[in-house]
N, C-alpha and C positions, 0 to 999 in steps of 0.2 A: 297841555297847550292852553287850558282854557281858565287855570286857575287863578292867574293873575287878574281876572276881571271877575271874579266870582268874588260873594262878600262872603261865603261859607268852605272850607274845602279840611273837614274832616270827617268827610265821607266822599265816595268815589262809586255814584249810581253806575249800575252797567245796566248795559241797555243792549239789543240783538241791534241786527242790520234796520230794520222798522222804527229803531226807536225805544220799542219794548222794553218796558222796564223787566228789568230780570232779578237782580238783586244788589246788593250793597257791600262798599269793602271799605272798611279805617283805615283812616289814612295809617294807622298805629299798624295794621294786622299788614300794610302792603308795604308797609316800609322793612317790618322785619321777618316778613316770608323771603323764604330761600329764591336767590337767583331762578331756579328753575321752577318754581311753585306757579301753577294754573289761577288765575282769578278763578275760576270756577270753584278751585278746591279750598279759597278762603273767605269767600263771597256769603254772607245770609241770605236768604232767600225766604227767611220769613219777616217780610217784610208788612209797615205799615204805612199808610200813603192817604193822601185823599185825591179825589177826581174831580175835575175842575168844576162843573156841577154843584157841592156841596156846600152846605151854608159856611160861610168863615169862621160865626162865632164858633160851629161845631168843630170847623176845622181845629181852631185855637186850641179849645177844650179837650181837641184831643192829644195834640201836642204837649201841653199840659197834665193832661195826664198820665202818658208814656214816660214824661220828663225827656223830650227831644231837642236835640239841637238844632235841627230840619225835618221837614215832613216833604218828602218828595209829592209831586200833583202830577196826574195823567188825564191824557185823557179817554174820548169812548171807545179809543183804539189800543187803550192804556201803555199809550205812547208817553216816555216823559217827556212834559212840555215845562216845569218849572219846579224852584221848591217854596217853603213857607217857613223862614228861620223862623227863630223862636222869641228873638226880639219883634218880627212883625207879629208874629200871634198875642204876645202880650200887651203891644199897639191896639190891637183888634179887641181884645178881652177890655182894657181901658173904654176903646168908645163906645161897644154895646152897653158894659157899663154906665159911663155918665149918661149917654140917651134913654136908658133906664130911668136913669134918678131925674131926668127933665122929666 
């Protein structure tokens, strides 16, 4: 339902009734699981994330370092409330950058 207004959808956050983040499914792994296959049983669940809290450059750099296409963000209820593609992180890593060099 929601993919059309999303700028990212090769991944597929699951989340409880709360919000909750819970874990992550490719678009890749839900396309070619079996008709009767549970998101539970194809979902990761070690997941990496940041909390809205956290500084951006860190956020960036950590994106970056994983090599992520998105970094899901929650928040103190580690509720998903948004993500952090990875063209924004690299936007981000540019301006602490030049503010750097001024």
């Amino acid at each position: 339902r929601e993919a059309p207004d999303k700028e990212t959808i090769y991944y597929c956050y699951v989340v409880d009734e709360k919000r909750r983040l819970l874990g992550l499914v490719s678009l890749k792994d839900l396309i070619l699981a079996r008709p009767d296959t549970r998101v539970r049983d194809i979902m990761n669940t070690d997941l990496i994330y940041a909390h809205v809290s956290d500084d951006q450059e860190e956020v960036a750099r950590k994106i970056q370092k994983y090599d992520l296409i998105a970094l899901p963000v929650v928040n103190g209820d580690n509720a998903l409330v948004g993500i952090i593609t990875y063209d924004d992180a690299m936007d981000i890593i540019t301006q602490e950058h030049t503010e750097d060099m001024e």
